[in-house]
C-alpha positions, 0 to 999 in steps of 0.5 A: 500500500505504501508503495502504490501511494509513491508511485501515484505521489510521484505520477501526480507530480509528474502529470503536474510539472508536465502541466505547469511547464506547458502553462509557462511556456505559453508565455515564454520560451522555456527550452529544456534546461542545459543541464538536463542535457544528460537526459537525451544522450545515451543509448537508452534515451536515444531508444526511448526517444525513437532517435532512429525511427525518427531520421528514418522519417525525415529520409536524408540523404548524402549530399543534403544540407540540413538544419536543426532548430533546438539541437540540444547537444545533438541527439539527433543531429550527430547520427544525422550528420553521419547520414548525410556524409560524404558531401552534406553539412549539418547545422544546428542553432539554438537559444542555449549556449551550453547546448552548443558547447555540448553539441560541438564537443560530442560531434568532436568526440565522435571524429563527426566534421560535418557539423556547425552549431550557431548560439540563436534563436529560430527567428534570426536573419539567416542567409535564405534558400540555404538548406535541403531540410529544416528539422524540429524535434519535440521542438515547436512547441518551447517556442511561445506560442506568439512566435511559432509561426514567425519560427516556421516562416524564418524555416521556409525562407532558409530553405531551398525551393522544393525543401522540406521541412520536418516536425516531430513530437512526441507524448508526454513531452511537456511542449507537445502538439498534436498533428492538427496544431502542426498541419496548420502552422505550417500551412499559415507559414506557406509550406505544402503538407507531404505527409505525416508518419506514426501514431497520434502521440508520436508524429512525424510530419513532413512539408515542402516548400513550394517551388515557386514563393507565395 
């Protein structure tokens, strides 16, 4: 009995942070704290995060382009970079210099030369029609709300015509959004829905940029 009354106090807890933080970011932007970057790094939490499942979603390819908006210390974007060599260049920025730092050191670690981290957030002026494919992972929805679609628009203009831009999200992160939140961001942002790949709590949902400008 004691026992089950711990593991519902802490599921409380949980279902409670989970809320508040869901609450708060709303409001601002609150992105994954630097030092809980520990949590996705790893096989375990690369397992847990369906890290391979969700490149096989984005389908890059060698040769490609790409950015990440909100990299973290890269649990995607190190394998990511590996799938796009010989001849392709990652690239991720986020708002959290910490992140970076851990981004480029592991890529360091891991012989991945590939790779380039910039300190920004995803609305800052970058050179347009650059990149293949824009990701954002369980990512959309730190950003506050008042600022998703100028995010999305700073997106397509990066990338080239016929790019794609990929979301992913995933239940019970705190800053998750359903398919439909998705789909109409993305088309307020002029971008073409392609597809959308896996269940309702973990989706993957590709778009493209028209060939011609709005």
């Amino acid at each position: 009995m004691r026992l089950a009354l711990i593991v519902v106090g802490v599921l409380t807890l949980i279902v409670a942070a989970n809320i508040a933080w869901r609450w708060t970011s709303r409001r601002r932007s609150l992105p994954c704290p630097s030092w809980l970057s520990w949590g996705v790094e790893g096989p375990f939490f690369s397992w847990l995060l369906r890290t391979e499942t969700t490149l096989d979603r984005i389908h890059l390819h060698p040769g490609q382009r790409i950015l990440e908006i909100g990299p973290g210390p890269g649990r995607l974007l190190l394998p990511a970079a590996r799938r796009i060599s010989p001849g392709g260049e990652a690239v991720g920025i986020d708002i959290q210099a910490p992140m970076i730092a851990s981004l480029k050191a592991r890529a360091s670690n891991a012989g991945i030369d590939n790779l380039m981290g910039i300190v920004g957030d995803a609305a800052e002026a970058m050179a347009p029609g650059e990149y293949d494919v824009v990701l954002m992972a369980l990512t959309l929805g730190e950003i506050p709300a008042a600022r998703q679609l100028e995010a999305l628009e700073h997106a397509f203009g990066v990338l080239k015509p016929g790019g794609r831009l990929s979301i992913t999200e995933m239940f019970p992160d705190p800053h998750f959004l359903s398919q439909k939140a998705v789909k109409r961001l993305a088309a307020a942002a002029g971008f073409q829905h392609q597809e959308t790949l896996g269940s309702r709590w973990f989706h993957t949902s590709n778009f493209l940029r028209p060939e011609r400008q709005r």
